[in-house]
Residue, then its C-alpha position, 0 to 999 in steps of 0.5 A: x470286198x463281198x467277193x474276198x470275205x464270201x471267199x474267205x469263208x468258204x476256204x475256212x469252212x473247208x479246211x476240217x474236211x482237207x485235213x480229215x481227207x488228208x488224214x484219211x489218204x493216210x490210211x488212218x481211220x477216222x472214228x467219232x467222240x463215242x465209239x463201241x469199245x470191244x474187250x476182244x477175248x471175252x466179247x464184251x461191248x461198252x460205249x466209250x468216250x474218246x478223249x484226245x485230252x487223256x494220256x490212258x484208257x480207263x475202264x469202268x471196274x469194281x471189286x477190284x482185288x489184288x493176289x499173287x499168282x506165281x509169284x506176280x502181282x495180278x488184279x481179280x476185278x468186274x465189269x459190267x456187260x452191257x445187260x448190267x451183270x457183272x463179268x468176273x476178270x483176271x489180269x497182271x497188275x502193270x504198274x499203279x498211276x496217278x491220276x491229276x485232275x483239275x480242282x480234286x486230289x490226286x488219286x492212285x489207280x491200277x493199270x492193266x493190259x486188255x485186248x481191245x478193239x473199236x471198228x477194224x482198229x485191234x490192239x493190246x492196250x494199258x487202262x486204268x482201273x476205277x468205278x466209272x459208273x458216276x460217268x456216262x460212259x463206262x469207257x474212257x479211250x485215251x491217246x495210248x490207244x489212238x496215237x497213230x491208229x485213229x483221227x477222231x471227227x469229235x462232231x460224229x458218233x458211232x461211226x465204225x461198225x464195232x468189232x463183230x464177234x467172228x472178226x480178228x483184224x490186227x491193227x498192229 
């Protein structure tokens, strides 16, 4: 009976590992619960937390304005580098979501395209816009940056190289 449960045990213990090595024959790669977030054009790096529990990416944001240009919708907002100063950005508003969280109020947040990267894993993806700065994390990378692109170990952190500022591997 010893013999079947130390078994047992052992299969179970295996099976994250199977399934990860699976994952990875797939040609997926597998990156952690935190990850450096790189915004590709302006060579920017933030530390974001990866959460598969999330539908859209969110960057950390303030002064966010909305203009016109051309005849569009844009947004004129700053992130904070990783030395604190504040970045000046500029983007196409895509579309204003709203954002459902247990026990508050729902709330509105604009959503626009930015060229980011984790590791090797390049590609251009909507974020929600807000002040992050009550968090830990600056960055927040949802599952419409991972799906199809990542397996993530939620046991490791920083477990890809981030994107260097000479490197342009495309993921798409």
């Amino acid at each position: 009976m010893k013999k079947i449960v130390l078994f047992a045990l052992l299969a179970c213990s295996l099976l994250p590992v199977s399934c990860l090595a699976a994952k990875q024959q797939r040609g997926l790669p597998v990156i952690g619960a935190v990850e450096t977030l790189t915004l590709v054009g302006e060579k920017l790096q933030f530390a974001a937390r990866i959460d598969t529990g999330a539908k859209t990416s969110s960057l950390s944001a303030v002064g966010i304005q909305p203009y016109e240009r051309d005849g569009k919708r844009w947004l004129r907002f700053q992130v904070a580098d990783s030395s604190g100063k504040l970045v000046l950005l500029e983007r196409p508003l895509e579309r204003i979501v709203k954002i459902k969280r247990h026990g508050a109020l729902a709330s509105e947040r604009p959503v626009v395209k930015l060229d980011v990267a984790i590791g090797e894993i390049r590609q251009r993806c909507e974020f929600t816009l807000v002040d992050r700065s009550d968090y830990e994390y600056p960055a927040l990378v949802g599952r419409n940056f991972l799906n199809r692109r990542a397996v993530v170990d939620v046991s490791g952190e920083y477990m890809v190289h981030p994107l260097s500022q000479g490197e342009k591997k495309d993921a798409n």
